[in-house]
N, C-alpha and C positions, 0 to 999 in steps of 0.2 A: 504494500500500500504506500500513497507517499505519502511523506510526512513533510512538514512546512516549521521554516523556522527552529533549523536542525540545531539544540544546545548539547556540543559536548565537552562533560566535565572529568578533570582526571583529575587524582590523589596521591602522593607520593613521599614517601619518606628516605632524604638520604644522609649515610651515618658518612662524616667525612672524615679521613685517617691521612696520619703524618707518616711483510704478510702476505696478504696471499692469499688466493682465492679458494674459499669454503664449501664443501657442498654441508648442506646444514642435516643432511644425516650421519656426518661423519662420528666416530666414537669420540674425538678430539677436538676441539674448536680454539685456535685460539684468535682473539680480536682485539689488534692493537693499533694505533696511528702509524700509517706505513714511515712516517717520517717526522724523525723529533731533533728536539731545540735542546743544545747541552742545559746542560744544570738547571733543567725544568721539570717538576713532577708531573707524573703521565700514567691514566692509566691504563689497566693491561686485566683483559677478561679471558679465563679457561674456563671451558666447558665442557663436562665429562658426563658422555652419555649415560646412562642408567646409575651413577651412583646416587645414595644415601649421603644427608650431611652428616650421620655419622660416621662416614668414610674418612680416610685420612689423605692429608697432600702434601706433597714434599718435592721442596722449589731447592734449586742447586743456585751457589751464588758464581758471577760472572764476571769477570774483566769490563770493566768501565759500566756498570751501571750498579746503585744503592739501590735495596729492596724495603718496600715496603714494613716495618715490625709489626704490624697491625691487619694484618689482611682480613676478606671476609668472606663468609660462602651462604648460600641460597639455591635453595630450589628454582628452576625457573622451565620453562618449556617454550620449545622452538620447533614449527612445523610437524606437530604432532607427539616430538619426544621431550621428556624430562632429561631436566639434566641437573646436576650440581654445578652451581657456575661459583667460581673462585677469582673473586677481585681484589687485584692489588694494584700498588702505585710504585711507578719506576723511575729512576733519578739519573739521565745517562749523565755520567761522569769524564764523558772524551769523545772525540770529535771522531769517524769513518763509521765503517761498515762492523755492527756490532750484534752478536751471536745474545738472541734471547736465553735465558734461562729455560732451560728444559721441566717444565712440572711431573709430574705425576700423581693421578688419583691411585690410590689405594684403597681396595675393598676385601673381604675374608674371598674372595672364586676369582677377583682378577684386579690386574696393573694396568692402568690404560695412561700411557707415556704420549708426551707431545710431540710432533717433530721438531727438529734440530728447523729454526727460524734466524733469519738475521736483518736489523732494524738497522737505515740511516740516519746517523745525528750527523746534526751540521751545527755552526754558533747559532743562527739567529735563520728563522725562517722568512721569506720573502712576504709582502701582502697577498692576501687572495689575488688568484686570475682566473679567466674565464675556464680555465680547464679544471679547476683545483671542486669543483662542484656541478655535477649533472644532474638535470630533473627526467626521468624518463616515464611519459605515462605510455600503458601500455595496455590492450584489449588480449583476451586468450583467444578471440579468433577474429580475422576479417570480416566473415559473412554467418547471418543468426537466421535461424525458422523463428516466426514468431510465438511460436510456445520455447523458444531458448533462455536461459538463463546467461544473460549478459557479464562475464566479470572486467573491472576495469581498475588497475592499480595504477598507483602514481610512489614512485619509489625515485629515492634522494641519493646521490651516489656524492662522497665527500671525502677529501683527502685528510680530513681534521676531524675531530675527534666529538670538539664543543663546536658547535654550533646554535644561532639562535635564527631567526629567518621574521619578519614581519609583509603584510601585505602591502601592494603598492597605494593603497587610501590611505591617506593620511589621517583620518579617521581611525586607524586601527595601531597607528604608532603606537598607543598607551598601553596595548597588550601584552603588558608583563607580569609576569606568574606573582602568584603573594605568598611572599616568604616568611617565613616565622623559625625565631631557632633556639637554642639552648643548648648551652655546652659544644659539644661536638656532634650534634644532630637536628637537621635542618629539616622542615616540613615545609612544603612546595603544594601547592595548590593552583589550580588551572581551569581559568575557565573561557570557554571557545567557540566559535559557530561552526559553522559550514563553510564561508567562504576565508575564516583564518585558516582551517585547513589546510581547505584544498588552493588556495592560492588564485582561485576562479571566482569571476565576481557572477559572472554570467551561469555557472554552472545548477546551483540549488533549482533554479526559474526550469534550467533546460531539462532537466530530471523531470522536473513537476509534471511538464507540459507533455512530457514523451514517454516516459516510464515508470512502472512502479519502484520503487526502492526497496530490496528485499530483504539487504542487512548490511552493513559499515563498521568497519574499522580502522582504526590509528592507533601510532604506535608511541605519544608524544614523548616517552621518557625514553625511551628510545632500546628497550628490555630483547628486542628481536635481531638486533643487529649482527650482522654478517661482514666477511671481507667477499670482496667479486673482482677479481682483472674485468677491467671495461675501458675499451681503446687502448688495451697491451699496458694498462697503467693499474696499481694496487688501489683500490678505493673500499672503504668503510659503506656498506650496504644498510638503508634504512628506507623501514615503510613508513610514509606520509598517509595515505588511507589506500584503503580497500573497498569496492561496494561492488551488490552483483543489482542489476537491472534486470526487468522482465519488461518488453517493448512493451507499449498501447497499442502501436501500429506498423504498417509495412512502411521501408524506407533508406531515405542515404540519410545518416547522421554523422557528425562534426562538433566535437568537443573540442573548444578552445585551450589552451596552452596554460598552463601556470606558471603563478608568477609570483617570487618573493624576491625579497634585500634579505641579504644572509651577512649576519656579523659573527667574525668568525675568531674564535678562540686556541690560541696556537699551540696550549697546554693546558692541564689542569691547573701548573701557577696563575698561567694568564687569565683564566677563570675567575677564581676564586677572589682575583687581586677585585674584582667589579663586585662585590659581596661587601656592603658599606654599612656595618652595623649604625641602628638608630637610638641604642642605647637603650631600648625599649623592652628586647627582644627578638625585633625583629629587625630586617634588612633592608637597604635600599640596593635596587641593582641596576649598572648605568649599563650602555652597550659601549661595546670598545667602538675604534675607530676602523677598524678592519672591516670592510663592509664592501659588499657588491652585489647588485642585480644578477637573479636568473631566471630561464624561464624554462619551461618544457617545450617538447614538441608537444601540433594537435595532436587529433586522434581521431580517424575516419573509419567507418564500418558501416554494413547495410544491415536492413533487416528484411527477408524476403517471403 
């Protein structure tokens, strides 16, 4: 059925503590910034199919980079599997081509070891450019019956780690999450439409008018993230939304483009540095100056 006047809200709690392309059924996952900035914290996500968090992990230390003392783990689930995802925060300590630490999950029936990875540090990373973030939306077919069930994703491909993204109305500049914190643990709350989304001002109207809406999803904390080579280059994989369509009618349709200003964060220090306590409890948070337009391609398909 459609719906109108699309509100979504997410919730999130995070505890803050002092590559290569994935296929996301793999036993191993690991997800890092393909490319980091010396003496800046950074960090670094393992994921180990089927264990328990009360499995054990044991990280090997390495030539030029400090490990996090404080690591954390969680259950989480990606394309239908669970997994124990193990986060920590990495410090390269020198500048070239430098060999990830090897993890391992340990369980009582099996060892599921990471491969042997190696991450570029350099001093200081360039501004964003036009390559450093791709929008790609995309349909699972060209041509539908009209009893088809339509899916159309819009996935975010980014060489950076943080990112923030706002829409081109200036009207929507104000949309920054509200922060609250204590100690070492920050609560983030989020609230959003349909066209902060999907980055489409024209989009919610064009659904209404043409399809039903059958189910939607985003991924805003960003909990699903993947690595993919795309254009022979390492990029950090993220879903922006999901929805599947059921046509009204027969036809050619044309989904326009999306479009956000993405400010971009070069590490977790550069992060955190925009985290401006109020004294209160809670935080103010600026956007850095790292910032550029991008857009999707459309998206053409028929319904027959």
């Amino acid at each position: 059925m459609p719906r109108k006047n699309i509100l979504l809200v997410a919730f999130y709690v995070l505890f803050f503590t002092s590559c290569y392309s994935q296929k996301v059924d793999e036993d191993v996952i690991v997800i890092i910034q393909p490319k980091l900035e010396n003496n800046t914290t950074n960090k670094m996500k393992v994921l180990f199919k089927g264990l328990k968090l009360t499995d054990s992990i044991s990280i090997e230390n390495v030539d030029g980079l400090e490990l996090n003392d404080y690591p954390s783990k969680k259950i989480t689930e990606l394309n239908g599997n669970k997994y124990l995802e193990y986060y920590t925060n990495i410090i390269p300590t020198k500048t070239g081509k430098i060999n990830l630490p090897i993890v391992k999950g340990i369980s009582d029936s099996v060892t599921l070891i990471s491969e042997p990875k190696i991450v570029e540090v350099v001093d200081a990373l360039p501004n964003v450019t036009e390559d450093d973030i791709v929008l790609k939306l995309t349909s699972d077919k060209k041509k539908y019956s009209l009893n088809d069930t339509i899916s159309i994703t819009l996935y975010e491909y980014s060489k950076y780690y943080n990112v923030s993204k706002i829409t081109t109305n200036t009207d929507n500049d104000f949309s920054m999450p509200k922060i609250e914190g204590k100690e070492n643990e920050l609560a983030i709350e989020m609230e959003s439409d349909f066209y902060k989304v999907s980055g489409n001002a024209t989009l919610e109207k064009y659904i209404e008018e043409n399809f039903y809406l059958e189910e939607f999803d985003w991924d805003p904390f960003k909990d699903k993230t993947t690595m993919e080579r795309l254009n022979d280059s390492l990029y950090l994989k993220n879903l922006l939304f999901s929805m599947k369509l059921t046509p009204k009618r027969k036809g050619k349709y044309k989904i326009k483009p999306s479009e956000f200003v993405y400010f971009v964060y070069k590490s977790e220090t550069d992060y955190f540095d925009d985290f401006k306590p109020n004294g209160d409890g809670s935080y103010k948070v600026s956007r850095p100056k790292n910032k550029k337009l991008f857009s999707s391609n459309s998206l053409e398909f028929s319904v027959k």
